[in-house]
N, C-alpha and C positions, 0 to 999 in steps of 0.2 A: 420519489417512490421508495418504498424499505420493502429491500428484501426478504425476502422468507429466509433464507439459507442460515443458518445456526453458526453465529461469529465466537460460541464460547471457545475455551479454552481448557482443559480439564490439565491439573498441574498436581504429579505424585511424586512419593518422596522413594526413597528407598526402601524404610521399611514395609511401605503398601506394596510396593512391587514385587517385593521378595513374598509376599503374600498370595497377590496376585499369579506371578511365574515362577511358579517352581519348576527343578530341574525334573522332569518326570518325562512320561511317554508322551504328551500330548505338545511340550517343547519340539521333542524329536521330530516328531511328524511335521511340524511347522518348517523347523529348518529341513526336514528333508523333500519339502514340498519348493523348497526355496533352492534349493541346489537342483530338483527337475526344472525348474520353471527356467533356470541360467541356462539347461539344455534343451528347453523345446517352444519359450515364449522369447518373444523381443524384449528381454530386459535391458532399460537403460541402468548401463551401471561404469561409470567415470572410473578415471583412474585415483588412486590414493592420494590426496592433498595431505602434504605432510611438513611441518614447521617446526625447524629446531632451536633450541634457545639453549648454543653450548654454555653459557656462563651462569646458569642455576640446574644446568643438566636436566634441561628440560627438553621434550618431543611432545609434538601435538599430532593428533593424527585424525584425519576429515573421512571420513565413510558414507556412502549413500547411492541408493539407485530405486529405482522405479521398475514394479513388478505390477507386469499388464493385470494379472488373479487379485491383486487389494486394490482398497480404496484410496488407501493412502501410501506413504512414503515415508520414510526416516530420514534425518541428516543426524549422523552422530558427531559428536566431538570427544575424542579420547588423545586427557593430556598425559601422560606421565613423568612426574619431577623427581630425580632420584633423590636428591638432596633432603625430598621432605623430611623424611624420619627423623633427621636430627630436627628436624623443626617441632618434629611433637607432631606430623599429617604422617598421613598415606599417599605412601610413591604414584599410587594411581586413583582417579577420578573422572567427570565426565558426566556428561546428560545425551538425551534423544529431544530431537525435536520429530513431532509425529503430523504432517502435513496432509490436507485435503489432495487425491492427485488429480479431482477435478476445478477447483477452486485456486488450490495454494494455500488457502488459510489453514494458519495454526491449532490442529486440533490438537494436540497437548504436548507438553512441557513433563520428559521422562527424569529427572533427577535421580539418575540411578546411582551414581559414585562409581560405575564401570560396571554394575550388578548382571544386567542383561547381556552386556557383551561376555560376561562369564561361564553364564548359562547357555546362552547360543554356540561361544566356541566347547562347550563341554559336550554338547547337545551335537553339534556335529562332527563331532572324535565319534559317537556314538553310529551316528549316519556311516561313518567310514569304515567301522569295526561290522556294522549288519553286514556290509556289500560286501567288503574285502576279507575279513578274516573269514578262517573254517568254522563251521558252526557245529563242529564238537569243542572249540576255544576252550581251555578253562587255567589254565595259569598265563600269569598276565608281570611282565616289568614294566615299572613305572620308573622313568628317569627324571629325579627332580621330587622336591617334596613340599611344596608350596600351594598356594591354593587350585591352582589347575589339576596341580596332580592329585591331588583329593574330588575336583567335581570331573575330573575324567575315569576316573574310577565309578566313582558314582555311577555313572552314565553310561558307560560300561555292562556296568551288570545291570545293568535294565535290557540289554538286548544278548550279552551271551553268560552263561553259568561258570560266573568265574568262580573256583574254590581256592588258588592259592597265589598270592601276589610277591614279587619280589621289588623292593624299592632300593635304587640307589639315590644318592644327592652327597653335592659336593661337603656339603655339611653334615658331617655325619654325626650330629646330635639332634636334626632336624629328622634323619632318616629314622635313626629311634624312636623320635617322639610321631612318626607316619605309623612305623610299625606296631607300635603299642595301641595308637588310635585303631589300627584294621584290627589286630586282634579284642579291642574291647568290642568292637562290630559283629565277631563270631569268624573273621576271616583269618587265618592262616596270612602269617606275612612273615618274609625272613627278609634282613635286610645285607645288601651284597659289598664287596669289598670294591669291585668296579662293574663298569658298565657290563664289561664283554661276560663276567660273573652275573648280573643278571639276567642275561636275555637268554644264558646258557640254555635253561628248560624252559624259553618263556613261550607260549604259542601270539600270544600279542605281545607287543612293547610301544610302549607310546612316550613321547618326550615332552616335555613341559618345560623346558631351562629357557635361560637367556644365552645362552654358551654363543661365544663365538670362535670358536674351535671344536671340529668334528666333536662327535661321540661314540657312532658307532660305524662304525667300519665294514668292510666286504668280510673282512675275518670274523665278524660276529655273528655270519647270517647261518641260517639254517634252512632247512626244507622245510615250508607248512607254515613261517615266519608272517607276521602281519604287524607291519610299521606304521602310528599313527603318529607324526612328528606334527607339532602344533607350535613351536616357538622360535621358528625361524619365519616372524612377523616384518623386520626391515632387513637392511641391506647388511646387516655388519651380522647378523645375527646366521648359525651354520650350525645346528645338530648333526646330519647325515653328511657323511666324505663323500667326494665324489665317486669313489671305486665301487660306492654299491649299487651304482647305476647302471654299473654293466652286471649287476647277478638278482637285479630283482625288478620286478615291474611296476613302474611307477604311474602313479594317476595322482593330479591336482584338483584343486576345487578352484581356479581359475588360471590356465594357461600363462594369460598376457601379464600376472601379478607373478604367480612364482617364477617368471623368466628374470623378474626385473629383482624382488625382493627376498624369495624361497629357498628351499633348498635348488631347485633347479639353477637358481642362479649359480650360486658355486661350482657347480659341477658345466655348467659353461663355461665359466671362467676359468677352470681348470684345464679347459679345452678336451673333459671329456665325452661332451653332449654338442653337438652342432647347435647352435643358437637358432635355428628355425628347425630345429626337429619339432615333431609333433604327438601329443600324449594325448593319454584318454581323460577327461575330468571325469568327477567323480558323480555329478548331475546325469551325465552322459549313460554312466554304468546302471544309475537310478532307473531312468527313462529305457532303459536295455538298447539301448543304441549302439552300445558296444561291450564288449564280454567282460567281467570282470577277473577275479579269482576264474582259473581255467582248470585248476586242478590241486587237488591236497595237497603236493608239493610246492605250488608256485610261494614265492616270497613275494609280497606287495609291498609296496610303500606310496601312504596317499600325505601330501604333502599339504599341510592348512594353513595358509597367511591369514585367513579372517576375509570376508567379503561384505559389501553395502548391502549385497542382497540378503544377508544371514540378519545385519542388522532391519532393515525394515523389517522382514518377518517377524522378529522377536516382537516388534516394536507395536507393528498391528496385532496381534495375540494381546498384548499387555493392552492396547486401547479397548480390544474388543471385549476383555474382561474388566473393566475399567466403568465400560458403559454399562456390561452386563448390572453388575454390584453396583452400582451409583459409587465408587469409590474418587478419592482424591477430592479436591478444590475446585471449585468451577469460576472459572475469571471471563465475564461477560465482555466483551468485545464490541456488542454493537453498534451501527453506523449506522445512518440514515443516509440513503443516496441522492 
């Protein structure tokens, strides 16, 4: 007997995708349909499978879960090899596999180069800045001047009226050449001599590095403060000190990840945070399960490792657009059973 069931295959490249998923408001929604559903449906969603290959400074990194609202499911694989550059590549790469969650079968092959997972984690700095910051927002520090911190900006003023930005980075030719890109955009941008210089007037501050030593500190906070720290993804990796755990209100996008991988983790091992204390996510705040911002002065900080479930979402958007447009290669599959 042959089945009915459709064994194709739909295989895009990057620059379809980048076509396909733009960073806009309908990304947003996706992913912040994806942080309610971690608070109110049975997502399966695994812990991090992660493989290191210290002798070409290489990390791989495995993401995925199943979100009961889609059809399907993602398995990502994100490698990063530091070493490329001197090879003439890019430190970072990667594809989606996009899964039937009734079947299993392979309904398409995302060859992003790490595209989506860029979008998504920009797309949910976004998610965290609607709930947590003040929504009179409008000056904004950027820590870090690399490509996050250009699509979290982006993403940014999709949801609050930011008019003046201040960037630092350790590179401070890199920081220039940020500043010069926001003002040819029409934005106001000065660029700061340190960190603690620019969060001084900033009503958001969001961090984008690899740092593995603090950056901002309990001395740099202020009243009315909204911290969206996105680049404390492994274990070695620590933008926020511990000490700002006791002067501002923290919420994650998954508990059991940042105890192990986030910034929560250092501030357990600091032994300022009890290792089974308990916070708010940030799905949770979504869902209005639990309060967020409680007042113009409170200081927030939402801490983002990256989740499976951020990835599926992007993942199904991009198929469903994918099918919409008959876009990408279609690789026939079929079996006779």
């Amino acid at each position: 007997m042959t089945s009915s069931i459709d064994r194709s295959t739909i295989l895009l490249g990057e620059a379809e995708l980048r076509e396909l998923v733009p960073l806009d408001l309908d990304a947003i929604a996706q992913i912040e349909a994806a942080f309610r559903s971690l608070a109110t449906e049975a997502v399966a969603m695994p812990p991090i499978l992660r493989l290191d290959i210290p002798e070409h400074a290489g990390e791989v990194d495995i993401k995925t879960a199943y979100l009961p609202g889609l059809l399907s499911f993602a398995i990502k694989v994100s490698p990063g090899f530091f070493n490329n550059p001197s090879l003439g590549l890019p430190s970072l790469n990667g594809l989606m596999l996009v899964l039937s969650a009734r079947t299993g079968l392979t309904q398409a092959v995302l060859l992003d180069n790490g595209y989506l997972t860029a979008v998504r984690t920009a797309a949910a700095g976004a998610v965290a800045a609607r709930w947590l910051a003040r929504h009179d927002a409008k000056r904004v520090a950027i820590i870090g001047a690399g490509e996050q911190a250009r699509l979290q900006l982006k993403a940014l003023r999709l949801v609050r009226d930011i008019d003046h930005v201040t960037v630092w980075a350790r590179d401070g030719k890199r920081a220039l050449h940020y500043a010069r890109d926001c003002e040819a955009a029409g934005l106001e941008c000065a660029v700061a001599d340190s960190v603690s210089h620019a969060l001084r007037h900033a009503d958001i501050a969001i961090t984008t590095t690899p740092s593995r030593e603090p950056l901002i500190h309990a001395r740099d906070l202020h009243a009315g403060l909204h911290i969206t720290a996105m680049g404390s993804d492994a274990e070695h990796k620590n933008e926020i000190a511990p000490d700002v755990f006791k002067a501002a209100r923290y919420v994650c996008d998954r508990l059991q990840q940042t105890r192990v991988l986030g910034e929560l983790h250092h501030a357990i091992s600091a032994g300022v945070i009890a290792a089974d204390a308990s916070f708010a996510e940030l799905g949770q705040i979504i869902a209005q399960q639990v309060q967020g911002r409680m007042s113009d002065d409170d200081i927030t900080v939402c801490d983002l490792t990256g989740t499976g479930a951020q990835d599926t979402a992007i993942a199904a958007l991009a198929l469903a657009r994918a099918r919409a447009t008959r876009a990408g290669s279609i690789f026939h599959n079929d079996v006779t059973l």
